[in-house]
C-alpha positions as CSV (number, residue, x, y, z in Angstrom):
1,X,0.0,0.0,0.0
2,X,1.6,3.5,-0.8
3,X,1.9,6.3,1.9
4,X,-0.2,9.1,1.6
5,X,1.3,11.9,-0.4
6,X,0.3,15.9,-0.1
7,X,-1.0,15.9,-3.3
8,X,-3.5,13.2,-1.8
9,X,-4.0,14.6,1.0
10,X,-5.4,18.0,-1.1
11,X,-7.1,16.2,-2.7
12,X,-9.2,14.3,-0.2
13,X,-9.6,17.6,1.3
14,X,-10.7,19.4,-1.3
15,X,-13.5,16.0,-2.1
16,X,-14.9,15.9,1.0
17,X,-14.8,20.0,2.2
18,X,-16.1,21.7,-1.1
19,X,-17.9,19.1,-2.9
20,X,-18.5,17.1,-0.5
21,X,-17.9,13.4,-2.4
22,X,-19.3,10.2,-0.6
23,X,-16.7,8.0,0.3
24,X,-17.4,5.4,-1.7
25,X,-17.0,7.4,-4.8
26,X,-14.5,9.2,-3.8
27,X,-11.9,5.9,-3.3
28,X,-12.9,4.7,-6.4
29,X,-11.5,8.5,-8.0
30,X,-8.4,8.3,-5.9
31,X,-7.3,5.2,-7.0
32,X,-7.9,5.7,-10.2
33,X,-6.4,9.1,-10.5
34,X,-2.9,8.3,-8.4
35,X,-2.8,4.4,-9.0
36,X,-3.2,3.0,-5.4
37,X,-5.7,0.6,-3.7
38,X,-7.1,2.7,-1.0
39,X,-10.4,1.1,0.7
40,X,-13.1,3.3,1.9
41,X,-12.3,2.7,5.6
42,X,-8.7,3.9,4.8
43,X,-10.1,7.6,3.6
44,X,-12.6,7.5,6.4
45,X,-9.3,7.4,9.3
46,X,-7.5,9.8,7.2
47,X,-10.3,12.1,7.0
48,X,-10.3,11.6,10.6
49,X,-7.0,12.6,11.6
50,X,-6.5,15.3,9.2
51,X,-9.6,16.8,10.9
52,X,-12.6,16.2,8.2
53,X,-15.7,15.5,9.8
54,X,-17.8,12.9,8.3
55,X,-20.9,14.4,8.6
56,X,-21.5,18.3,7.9
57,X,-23.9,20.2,10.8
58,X,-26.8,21.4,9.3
59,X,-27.1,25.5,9.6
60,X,-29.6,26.3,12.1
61,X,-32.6,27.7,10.5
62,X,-32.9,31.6,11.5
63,X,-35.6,32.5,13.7
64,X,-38.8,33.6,12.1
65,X,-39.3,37.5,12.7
66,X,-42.3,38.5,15.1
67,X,-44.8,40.5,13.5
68,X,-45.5,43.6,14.6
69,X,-48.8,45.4,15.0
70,X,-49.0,48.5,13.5
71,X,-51.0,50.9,15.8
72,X,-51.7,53.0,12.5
73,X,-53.9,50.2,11.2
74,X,-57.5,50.4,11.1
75,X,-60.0,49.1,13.3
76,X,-62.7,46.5,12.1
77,X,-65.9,48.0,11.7
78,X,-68.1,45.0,13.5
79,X,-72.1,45.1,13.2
80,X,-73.3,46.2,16.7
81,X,-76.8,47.4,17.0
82,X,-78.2,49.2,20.0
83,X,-81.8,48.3,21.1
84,X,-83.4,51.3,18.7
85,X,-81.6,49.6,15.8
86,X,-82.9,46.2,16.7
87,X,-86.3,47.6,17.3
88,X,-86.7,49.4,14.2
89,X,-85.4,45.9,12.1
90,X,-88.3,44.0,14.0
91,X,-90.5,47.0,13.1
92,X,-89.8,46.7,9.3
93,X,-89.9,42.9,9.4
94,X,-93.2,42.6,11.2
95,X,-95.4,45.3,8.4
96,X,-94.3,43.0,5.7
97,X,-91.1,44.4,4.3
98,X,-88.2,42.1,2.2
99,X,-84.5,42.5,3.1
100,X,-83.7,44.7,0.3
101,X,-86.3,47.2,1.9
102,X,-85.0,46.6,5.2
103,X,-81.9,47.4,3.5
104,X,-82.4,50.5,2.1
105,X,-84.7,51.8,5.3
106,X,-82.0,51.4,7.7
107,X,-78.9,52.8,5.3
108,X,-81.0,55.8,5.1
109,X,-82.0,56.0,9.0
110,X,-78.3,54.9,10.6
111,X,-76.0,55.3,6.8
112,X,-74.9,52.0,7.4
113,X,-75.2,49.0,4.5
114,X,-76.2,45.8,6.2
115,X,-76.1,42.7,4.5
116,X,-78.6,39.8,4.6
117,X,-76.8,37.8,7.8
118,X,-76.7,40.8,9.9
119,X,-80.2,41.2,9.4
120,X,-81.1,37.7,10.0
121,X,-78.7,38.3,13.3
122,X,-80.7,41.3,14.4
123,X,-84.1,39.5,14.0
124,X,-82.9,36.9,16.1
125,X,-82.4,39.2,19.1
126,X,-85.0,39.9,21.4
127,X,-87.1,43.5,20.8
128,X,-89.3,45.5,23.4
129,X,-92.1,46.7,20.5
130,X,-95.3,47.1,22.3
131,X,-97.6,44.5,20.1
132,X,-101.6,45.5,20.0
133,X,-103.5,42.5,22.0
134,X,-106.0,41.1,20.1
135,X,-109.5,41.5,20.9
136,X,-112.3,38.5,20.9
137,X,-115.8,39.6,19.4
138,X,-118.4,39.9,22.4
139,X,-121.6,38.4,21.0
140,X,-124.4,40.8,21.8
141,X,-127.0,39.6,23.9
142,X,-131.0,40.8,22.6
143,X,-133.0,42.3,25.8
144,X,-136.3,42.1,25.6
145,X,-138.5,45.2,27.5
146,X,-139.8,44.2,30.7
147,X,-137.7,41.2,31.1
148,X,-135.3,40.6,34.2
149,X,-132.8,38.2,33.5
150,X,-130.6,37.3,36.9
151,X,-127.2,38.1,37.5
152,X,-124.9,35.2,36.9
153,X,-122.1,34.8,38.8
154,X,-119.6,31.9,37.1
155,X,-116.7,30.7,39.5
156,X,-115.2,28.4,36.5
157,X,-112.2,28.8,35.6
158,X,-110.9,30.8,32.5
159,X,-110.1,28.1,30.3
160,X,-113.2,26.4,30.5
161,X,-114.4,28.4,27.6
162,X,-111.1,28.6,25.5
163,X,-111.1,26.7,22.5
164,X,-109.8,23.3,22.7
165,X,-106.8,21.9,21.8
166,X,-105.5,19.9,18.9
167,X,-104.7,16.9,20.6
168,X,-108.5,17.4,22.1
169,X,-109.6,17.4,19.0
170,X,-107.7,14.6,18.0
171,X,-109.0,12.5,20.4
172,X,-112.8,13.4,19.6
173,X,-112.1,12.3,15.8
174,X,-110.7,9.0,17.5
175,X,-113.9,8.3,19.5
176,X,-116.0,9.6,16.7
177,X,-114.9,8.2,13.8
178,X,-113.0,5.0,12.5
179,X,-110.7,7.2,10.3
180,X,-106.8,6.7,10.3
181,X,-103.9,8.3,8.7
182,X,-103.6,11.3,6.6
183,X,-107.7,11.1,6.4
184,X,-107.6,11.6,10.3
185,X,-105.1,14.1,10.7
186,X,-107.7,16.3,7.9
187,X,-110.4,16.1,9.9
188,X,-108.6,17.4,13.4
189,X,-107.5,20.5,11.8
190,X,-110.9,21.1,10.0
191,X,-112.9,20.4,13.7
192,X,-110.2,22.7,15.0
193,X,-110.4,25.4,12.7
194,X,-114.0,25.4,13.3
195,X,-113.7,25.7,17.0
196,X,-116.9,23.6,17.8
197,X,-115.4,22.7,21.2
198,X,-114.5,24.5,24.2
199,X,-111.6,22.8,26.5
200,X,-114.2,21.8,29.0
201,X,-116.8,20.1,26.8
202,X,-114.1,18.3,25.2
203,X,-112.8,16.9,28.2
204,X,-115.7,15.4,29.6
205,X,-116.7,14.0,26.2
206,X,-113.2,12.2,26.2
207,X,-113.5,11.7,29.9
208,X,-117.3,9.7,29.2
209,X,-115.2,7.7,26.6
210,X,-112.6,6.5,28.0
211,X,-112.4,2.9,28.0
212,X,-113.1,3.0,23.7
213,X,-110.2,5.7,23.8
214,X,-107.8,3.9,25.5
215,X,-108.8,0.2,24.5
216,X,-105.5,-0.6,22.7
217,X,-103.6,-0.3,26.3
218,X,-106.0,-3.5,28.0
219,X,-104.3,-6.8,27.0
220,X,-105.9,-9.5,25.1
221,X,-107.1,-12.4,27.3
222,X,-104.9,-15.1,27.3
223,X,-105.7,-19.2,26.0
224,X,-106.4,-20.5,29.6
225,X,-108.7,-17.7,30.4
226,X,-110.8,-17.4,27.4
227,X,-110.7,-21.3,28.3
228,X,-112.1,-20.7,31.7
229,X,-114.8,-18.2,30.6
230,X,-116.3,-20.4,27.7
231,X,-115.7,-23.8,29.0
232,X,-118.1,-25.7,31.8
233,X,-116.6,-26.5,35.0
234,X,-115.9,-30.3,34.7
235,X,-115.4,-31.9,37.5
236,X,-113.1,-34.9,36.2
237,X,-110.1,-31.7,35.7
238,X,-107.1,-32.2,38.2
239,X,-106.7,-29.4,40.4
240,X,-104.1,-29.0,43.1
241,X,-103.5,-31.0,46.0
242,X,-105.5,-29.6,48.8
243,X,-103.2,-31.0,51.0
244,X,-100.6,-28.2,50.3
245,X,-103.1,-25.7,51.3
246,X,-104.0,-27.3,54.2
247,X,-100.1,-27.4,55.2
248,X,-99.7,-24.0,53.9
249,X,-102.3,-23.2,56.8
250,X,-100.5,-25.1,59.3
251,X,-97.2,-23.7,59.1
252,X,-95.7,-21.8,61.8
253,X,-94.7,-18.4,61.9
254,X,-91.1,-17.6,61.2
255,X,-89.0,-17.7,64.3
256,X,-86.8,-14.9,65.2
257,X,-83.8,-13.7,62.8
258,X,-86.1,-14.8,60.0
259,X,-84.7,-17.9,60.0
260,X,-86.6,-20.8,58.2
261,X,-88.0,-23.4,60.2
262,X,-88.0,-27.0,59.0
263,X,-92.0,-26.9,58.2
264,X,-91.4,-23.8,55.8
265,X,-88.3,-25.8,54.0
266,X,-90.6,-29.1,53.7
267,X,-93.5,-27.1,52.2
268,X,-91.2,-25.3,50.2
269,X,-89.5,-28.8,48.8
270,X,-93.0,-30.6,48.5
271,X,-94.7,-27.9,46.3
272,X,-91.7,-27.7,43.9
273,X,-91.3,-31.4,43.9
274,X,-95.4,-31.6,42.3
275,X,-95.6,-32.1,38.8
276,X,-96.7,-28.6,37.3
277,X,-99.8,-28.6,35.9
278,X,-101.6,-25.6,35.8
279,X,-100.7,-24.7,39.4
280,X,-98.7,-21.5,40.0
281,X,-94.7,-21.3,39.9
282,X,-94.1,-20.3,43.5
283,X,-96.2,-20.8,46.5
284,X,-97.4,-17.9,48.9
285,X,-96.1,-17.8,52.3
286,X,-97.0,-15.7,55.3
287,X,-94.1,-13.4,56.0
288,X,-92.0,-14.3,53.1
289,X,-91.4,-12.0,49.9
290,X,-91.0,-14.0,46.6
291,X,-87.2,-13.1,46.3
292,X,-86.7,-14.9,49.8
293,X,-88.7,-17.9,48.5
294,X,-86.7,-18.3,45.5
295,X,-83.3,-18.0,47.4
296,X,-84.3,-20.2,49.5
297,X,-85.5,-22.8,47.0
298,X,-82.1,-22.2,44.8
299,X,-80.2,-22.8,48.6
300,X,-82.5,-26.4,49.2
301,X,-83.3,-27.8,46.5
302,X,-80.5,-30.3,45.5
303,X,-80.2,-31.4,49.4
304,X,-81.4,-35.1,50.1
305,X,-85.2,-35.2,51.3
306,X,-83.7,-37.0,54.5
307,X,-81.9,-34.0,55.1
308,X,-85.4,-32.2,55.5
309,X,-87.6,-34.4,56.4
310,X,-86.6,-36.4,59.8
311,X,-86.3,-40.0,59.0
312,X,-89.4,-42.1,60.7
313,X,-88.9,-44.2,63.6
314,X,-91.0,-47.2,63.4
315,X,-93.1,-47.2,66.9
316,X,-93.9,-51.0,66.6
317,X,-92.2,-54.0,66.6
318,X,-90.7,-56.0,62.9
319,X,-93.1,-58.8,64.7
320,X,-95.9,-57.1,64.9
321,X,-95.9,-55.3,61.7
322,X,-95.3,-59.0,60.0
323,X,-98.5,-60.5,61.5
324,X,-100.9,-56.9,61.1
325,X,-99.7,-57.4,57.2
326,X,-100.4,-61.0,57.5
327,X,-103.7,-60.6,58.8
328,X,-104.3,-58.0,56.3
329,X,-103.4,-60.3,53.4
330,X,-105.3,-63.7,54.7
331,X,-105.2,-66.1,51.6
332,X,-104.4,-63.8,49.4
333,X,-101.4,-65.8,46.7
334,X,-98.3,-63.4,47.1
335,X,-98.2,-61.3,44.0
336,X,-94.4,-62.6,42.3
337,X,-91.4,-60.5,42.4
338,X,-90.2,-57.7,40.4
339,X,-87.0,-58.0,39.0
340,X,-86.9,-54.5,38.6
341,X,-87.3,-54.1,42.6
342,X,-84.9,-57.1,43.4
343,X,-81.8,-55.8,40.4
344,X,-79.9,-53.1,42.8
345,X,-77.1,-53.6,43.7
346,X,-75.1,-51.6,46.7
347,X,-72.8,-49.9,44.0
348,X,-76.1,-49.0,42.5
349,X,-77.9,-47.5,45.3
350,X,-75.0,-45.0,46.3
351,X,-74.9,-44.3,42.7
352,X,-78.4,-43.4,42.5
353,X,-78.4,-41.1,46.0
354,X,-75.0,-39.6,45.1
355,X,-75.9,-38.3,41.6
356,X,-79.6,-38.8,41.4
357,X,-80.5,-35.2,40.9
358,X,-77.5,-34.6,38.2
359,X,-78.6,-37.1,35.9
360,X,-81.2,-36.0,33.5
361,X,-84.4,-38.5,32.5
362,X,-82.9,-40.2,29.6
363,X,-79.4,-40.4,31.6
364,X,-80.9,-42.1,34.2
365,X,-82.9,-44.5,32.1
366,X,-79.9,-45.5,30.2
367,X,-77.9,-45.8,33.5
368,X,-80.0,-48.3,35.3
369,X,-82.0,-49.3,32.5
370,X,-85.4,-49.2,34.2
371,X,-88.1,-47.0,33.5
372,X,-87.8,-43.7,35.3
373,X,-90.9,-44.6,37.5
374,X,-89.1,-47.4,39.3
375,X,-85.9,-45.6,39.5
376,X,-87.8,-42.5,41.4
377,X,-89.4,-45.4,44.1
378,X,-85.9,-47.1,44.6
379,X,-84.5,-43.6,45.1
380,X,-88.0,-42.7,47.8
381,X,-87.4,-46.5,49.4
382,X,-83.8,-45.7,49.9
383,X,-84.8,-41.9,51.9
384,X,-87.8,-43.5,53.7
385,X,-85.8,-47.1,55.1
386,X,-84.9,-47.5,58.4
387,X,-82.6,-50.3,57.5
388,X,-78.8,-49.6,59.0
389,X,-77.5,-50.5,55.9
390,X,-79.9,-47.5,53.8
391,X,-79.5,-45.1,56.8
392,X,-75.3,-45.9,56.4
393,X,-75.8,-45.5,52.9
394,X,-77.4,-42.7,53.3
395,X,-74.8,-40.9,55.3
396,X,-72.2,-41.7,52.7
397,X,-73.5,-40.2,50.2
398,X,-74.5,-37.4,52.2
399,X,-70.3,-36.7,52.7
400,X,-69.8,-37.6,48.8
401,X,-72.0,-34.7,47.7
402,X,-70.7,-32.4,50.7
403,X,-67.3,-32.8,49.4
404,X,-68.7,-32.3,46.2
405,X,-69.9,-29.3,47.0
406,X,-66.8,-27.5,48.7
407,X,-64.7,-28.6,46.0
408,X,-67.3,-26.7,43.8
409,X,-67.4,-23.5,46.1
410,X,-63.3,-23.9,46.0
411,X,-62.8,-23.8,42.6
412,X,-65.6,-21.0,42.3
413,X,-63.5,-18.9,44.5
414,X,-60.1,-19.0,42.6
415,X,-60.0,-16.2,40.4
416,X,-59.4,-16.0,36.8
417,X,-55.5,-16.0,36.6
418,X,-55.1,-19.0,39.3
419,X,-57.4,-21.0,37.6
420,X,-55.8,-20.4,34.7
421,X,-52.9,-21.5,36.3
422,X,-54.3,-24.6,37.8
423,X,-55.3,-25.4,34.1
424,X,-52.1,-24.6,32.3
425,X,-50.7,-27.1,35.2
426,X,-53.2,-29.8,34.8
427,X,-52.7,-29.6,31.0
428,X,-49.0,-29.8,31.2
429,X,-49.8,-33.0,33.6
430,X,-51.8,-34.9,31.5
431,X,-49.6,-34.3,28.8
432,X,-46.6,-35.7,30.6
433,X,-49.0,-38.5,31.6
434,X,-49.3,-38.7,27.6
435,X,-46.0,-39.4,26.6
436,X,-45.1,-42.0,29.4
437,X,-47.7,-43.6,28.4
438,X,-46.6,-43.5,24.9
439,X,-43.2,-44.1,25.5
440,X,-44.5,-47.5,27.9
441,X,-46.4,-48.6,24.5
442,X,-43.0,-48.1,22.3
443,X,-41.0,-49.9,24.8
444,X,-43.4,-53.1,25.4
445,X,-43.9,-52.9,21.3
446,X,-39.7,-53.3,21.0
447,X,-39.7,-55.5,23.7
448,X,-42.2,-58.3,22.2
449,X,-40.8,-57.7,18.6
450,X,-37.3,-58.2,19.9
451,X,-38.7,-61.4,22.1
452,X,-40.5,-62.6,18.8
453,X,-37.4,-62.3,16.8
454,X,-35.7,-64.0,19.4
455,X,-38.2,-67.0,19.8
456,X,-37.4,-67.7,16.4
457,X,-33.8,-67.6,16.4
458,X,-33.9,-70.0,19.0
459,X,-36.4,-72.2,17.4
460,X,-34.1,-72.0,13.9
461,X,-31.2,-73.1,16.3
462,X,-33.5,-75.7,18.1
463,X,-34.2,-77.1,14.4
464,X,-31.1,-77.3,12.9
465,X,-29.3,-79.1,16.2
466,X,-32.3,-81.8,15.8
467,X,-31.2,-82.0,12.3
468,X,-27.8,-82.3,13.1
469,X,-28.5,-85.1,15.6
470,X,-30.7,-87.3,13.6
471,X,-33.8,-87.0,14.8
């Protein structure tokens, strides 16, 4: 590589100071012009040292001059009336004259050309013109000679005898007439216009009919009542159980607290269990609003009837009860058993009191593969027994769905980001749990292919030493 000369040294300043040559192009000149093989990061350390900077500072723009007000320049001439100017606008407006007349009035009253915005500004504002009052004909009343007429003295009010209203009118036409549409709205300005009615005769003629005016507002009777009111009473219809209304009657009244006694829950459960067939959605209970019965009902209504209802304690013997049924029966052939009755199984019975009340009518059909009649009696023979084994049964499923239950309120009070958490952790689990799995699967597949392989090497062997013996 050559060593930088003055006459390259010039000449790199000269590039880069007064016209200002990218490096790039400038090597590619250089070489060319003295014979070397300078790179571009060569010129850009010489520029360097010799004190060339690589980028040129910008001037700084010069600061805008302020401008200056001149106090010699005129004034704008805004449109200001005074209250004479806006009165005498009004004036000219209200006896009929254009703009252009306005125009010309007030250029010759103030010598001032307005245009038609300042005008329509003015009229806008508000004027203090004293307006003439408009006077009502007084009919003339004919007095005949010798006749005393007595002195009336009228304490209705003043508006009785103004002229009424176009909604009033409206509203006659409506009671009136069967007219709708543009054909209505015609006739309320003509029976306006004619001013037939005063305010107070056309209120009590709309007041008289009412019930035609307003009509549209009463609802339309529904299916079951239009049923009631044409149909005959027939006595073979199922009404409700009178024996809820008797309980109803029978209940107690709350205790203190407002807590709910056992014979309000049991009413409660008892009238929602009832199939619903025509009776009403919620009962009526002294002292209790219908939000409180429905909290209540939402709080009950998937605990065991057990739970509710104390289980019966048998006050007579098993011995006794045997020969009372025995009498009752006499020689009466014992009816056979139903397999139906005789098919559950323990595992079955906890199945059907733990998750009785989750399974829907099909699910539970399919499950036990009964009708859903005899599923429903099992499930009432179970609550009702006083068997050790039911009432132990009965107390285990009891914990299951209490544990249930807290789990359920547990995970319900885990917000959004730990259950999302608990998720993301029970995904990654099962996924782990995948690939052991399939790993396990690859492994015993190896295995039994290297075990096969291996059966038959031996077998191969096995063969050719029995063919090497003889045999």
């Amino acid at each position: 590589m050559r060593k930088w000369t003055t006459e390259m040294e010039a000449y790199l300043i000269v590039q880069r100071t007064v016209d200002k040559t990218p490096y790039k192009l400038l090597s590619v000149r250089l070489n060319k012009k003295f014979n070397t093989k300078f790179k571009v990061h060569d010129l850009q350390n010489k520029a360097h040292r010799l004190g060339i900077r690589q980028k040129q500072s910008k001037p700084e723009p010069s600061p805008k001059p302020v401008k200056v007000k001149s106090r010699l320049a005129p004034k704008m001439d805004y449109f200001k009336p005074n209250q004479e100017q806006i009165n005498f606008v009004h004036a000219m407006n209200l006896n009929g004259f254009v703009m252009e007349k306005i125009r010309q009035a007030y250029l010759e009253q103030y010598e001032r050309k307005l245009s038609n915005i300042q005008i329509t500004t003015t009229l806008r504002k508000a004027h203090t013109l004293e307006l003439p009052k408009e006077v009502k004909p007084v009919k003339k009343e004919v007095l005949v000679v010798g006749e005393v007429k007595p002195l009336k003295v009228s304490n209705a009010p003043d508006w009785h005898s103004d002229i009424a209203t176009r909604k009033q009118c409206r509203c006659i036409i409506t009671i009136t007439t069967d007219l709708k549409g543009s054909a209505k709205t015609k006739a309320t300005n003509e029976l306006y216009n004619s001013e037939e009615y005063t305010k107070l005769q056309a209120r009590d003629l709309i007041k008289a009919n009412q019930d035609k005016l307003f009509g549209w507002k009463k609802k339309p009777p529904t299916t079951r009542e239009k049923h009631n009111l044409t149909t005959p009473h027939n006595p073979n219809t199922r009404l409700p159980s009178p024996t809820f209304d008797a309980l109803k009657h029978s209940i107690k009244k709350r205790s203190a607290y407002n807590r709910w006694t056992k014979e309000e829950d049991a009413f409660l459960y008892d009238f929602k269990k009832q199939p619903h067939e025509g009776r009403q959605t919620w009962p009526v209970m002294e002292g209790r609003t219908l939000g409180a019965i429905k909290t209540r009902w939402y709080d009950i209504r998937h605990t065991i009837r057990s739970e509710i209802y104390a289980p019966a304690t048998p006050t007579k013997s098993f011995e006794e009860m045997a020969e009372e049924v025995n009498e009752y029966i006499g020689d009466i052939p014992l009816r056979e058993t139903n397999v139906a009755e005789t098919m559950w199984t323990k595992e079955d019975d906890l199945d059907l009191l733990c998750n009785f009340y989750e399974y829907s009518i099909d699910e539970a059909r399919n499950r036990f593969n009964v009708p859903y009649s005899v599923i429903a009696n099992r499930l009432e023979t179970l609550i009702d027994s006083t068997e050790p084994n039911h009432i132990e049964m009965l107390m285990e499923a009891t914990k299951t769905i209490k544990a249930r239950r807290k789990q359920a309120a547990d995970e319900a009070k885990n917000g959004f980001w730990k259950r999302r958490k608990l998720r993301k952790q029970a995904k990654k689990e099962a996924k782990k749990e995948r690939r052991i799995e399939y790993r396990l699967q690859r492994l015993e597949a190896m295995f039994s292919k290297r075990r096969a392989k291996l059966d038959r090497k031996v077998a191969k062997a096995e063969k050719r030493l029995k063919k090497l013996r003889g045999e």
